[in-house]
C-alpha positions in Angstrom: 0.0 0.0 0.0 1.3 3.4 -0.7 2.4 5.0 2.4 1.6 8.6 0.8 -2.2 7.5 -0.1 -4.3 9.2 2.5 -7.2 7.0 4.4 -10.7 8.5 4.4 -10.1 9.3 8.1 -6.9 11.5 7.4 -8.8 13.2 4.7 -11.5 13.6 7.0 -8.9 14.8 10.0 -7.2 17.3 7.8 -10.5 18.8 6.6 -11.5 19.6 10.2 -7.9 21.0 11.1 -8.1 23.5 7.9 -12.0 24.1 9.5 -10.5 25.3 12.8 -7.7 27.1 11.5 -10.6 29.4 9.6 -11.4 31.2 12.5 -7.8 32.6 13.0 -8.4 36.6 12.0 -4.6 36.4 10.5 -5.5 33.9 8.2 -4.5 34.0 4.0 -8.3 33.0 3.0 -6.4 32.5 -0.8 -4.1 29.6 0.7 -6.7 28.0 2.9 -9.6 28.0 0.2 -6.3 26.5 -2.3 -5.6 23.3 0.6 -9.8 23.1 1.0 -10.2 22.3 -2.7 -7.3 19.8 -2.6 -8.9 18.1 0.5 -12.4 18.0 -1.5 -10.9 16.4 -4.6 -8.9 13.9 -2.7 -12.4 12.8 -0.6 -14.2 13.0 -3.7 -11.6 10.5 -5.3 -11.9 8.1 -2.4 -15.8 8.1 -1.7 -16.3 5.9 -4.5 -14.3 3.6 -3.2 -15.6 3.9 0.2 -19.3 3.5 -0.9 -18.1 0.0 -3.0 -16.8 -1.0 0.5 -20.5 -0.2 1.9 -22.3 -1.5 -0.5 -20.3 -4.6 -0.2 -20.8 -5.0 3.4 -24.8 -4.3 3.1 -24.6 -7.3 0.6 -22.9 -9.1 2.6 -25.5 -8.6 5.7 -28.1 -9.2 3.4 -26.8 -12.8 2.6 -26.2 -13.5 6.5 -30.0 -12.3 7.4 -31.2 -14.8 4.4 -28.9 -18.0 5.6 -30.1 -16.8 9.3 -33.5 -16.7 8.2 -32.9 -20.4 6.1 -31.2 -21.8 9.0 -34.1 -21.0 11.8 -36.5 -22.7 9.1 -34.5 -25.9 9.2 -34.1 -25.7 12.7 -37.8 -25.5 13.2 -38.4 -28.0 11.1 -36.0 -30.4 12.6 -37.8 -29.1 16.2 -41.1 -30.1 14.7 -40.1 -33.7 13.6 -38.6 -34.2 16.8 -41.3 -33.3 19.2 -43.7 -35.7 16.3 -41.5 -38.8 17.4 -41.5 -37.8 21.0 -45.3 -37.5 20.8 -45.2 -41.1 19.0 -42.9 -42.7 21.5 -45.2 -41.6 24.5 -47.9 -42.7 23.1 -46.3 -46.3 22.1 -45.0 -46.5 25.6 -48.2 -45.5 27.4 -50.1 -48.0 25.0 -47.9 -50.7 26.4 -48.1 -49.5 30.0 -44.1 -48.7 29.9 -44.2 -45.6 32.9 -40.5 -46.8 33.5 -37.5 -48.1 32.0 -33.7 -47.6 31.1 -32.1 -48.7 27.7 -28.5 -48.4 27.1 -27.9 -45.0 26.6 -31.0 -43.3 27.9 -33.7 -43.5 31.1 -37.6 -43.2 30.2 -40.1 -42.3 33.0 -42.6 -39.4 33.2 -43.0 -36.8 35.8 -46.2 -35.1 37.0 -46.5 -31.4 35.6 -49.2 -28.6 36.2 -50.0 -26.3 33.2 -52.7 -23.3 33.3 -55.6 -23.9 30.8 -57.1 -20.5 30.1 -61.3 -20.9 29.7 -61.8 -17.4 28.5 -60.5 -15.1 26.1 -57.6 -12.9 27.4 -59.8 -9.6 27.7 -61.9 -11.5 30.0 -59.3 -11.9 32.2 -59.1 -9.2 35.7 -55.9 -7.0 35.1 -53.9 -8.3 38.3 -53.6 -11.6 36.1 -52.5 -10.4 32.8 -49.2 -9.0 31.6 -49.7 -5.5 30.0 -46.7 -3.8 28.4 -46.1 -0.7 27.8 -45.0 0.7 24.3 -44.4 4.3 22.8 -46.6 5.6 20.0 -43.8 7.3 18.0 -45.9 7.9 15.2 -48.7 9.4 17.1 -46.4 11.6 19.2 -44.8 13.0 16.0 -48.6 13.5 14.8 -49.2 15.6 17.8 -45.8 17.5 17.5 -46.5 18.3 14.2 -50.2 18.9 14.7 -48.8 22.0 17.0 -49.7 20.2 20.7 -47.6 20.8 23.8 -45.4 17.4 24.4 -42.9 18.9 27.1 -41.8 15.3 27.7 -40.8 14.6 23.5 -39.6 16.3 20.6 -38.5 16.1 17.0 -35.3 15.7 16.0 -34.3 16.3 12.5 -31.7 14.2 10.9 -29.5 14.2 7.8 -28.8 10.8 6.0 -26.6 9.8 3.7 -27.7 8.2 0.8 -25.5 6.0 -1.9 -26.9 5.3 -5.1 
């Protein structure tokens, strides 16, 4: 790698220096505005490259999401079949009144267990028994923001992205 090329961040570092040094009173405008173009061009020549880098990357994270996404598929599917031949084990074992027994390389037996059966629909249900959680309304906040009504405890904040086409 050429030691003279400049990174992005050192482009980006001596942009900011030339900023600062703008508000000296002594300053030659001529020369500054002269390194400010040179510092343009040069971050103008490497964005491209950058934004190949980025794109690159949001690919990449694309691909990962997919193979995540095709990988929890298979993994329910392999959850699915297994609890099926569990189901069809206990039933074979309870049909032939096996509550107990060890093979090999496992031990079979069943334990008691308690499970709530809900009789009603959830909205039937007194409050001190159900969960509620509680979730901002960003979209109606911002609706009463812009709509001109006092939030004291919210506001808006304006953003600038950057796009890459």
């Amino acid at each position: 790698m050429d030691k003279s090329a400049k990174t992005l961040w050192n482009i980006r570092e001596d942009f900011w220096n030339i900023m600062e040094q703008l508000s000296d009173p002594e300053l030659d405008l001529e020369a500054m505005n002269e390194q400010l173009v040179i510092q343009s061009g040069e971050l103008k020549e490497k964005a491209p490259d950058y934004a190949a880098v980025i794109a690159e990357k949001l690919n990449r994270a694309k691909y990962l999401k997919e193979r995540a996404k095709a990988f929890t598929a298979a993994a329910s599917r392999e959850t699915k079949l297994a609890d099926k031949l569990k189901h069809n084990l206990d039933c074979a074992l309870k049909e032939a009144g096996l509550n107990e027994f060890e093979s090999r390389d496992f031990r079979f037996s069943y334990r008691a267990s308690k499970s709530v059966v809900l009789l009603a629909p959830v909205d039937d249900i007194p409050d001190e028994y159900v969960n509620i959680k509680r979730t901002e309304n960003k979209t109606a906040i911002a609706n009463a923001i812009d709509a001109g009504e006092d939030i004291p405890w919210a506001e808006i904040k304006q953003k600038q992205n950057l796009q890459i086409k």
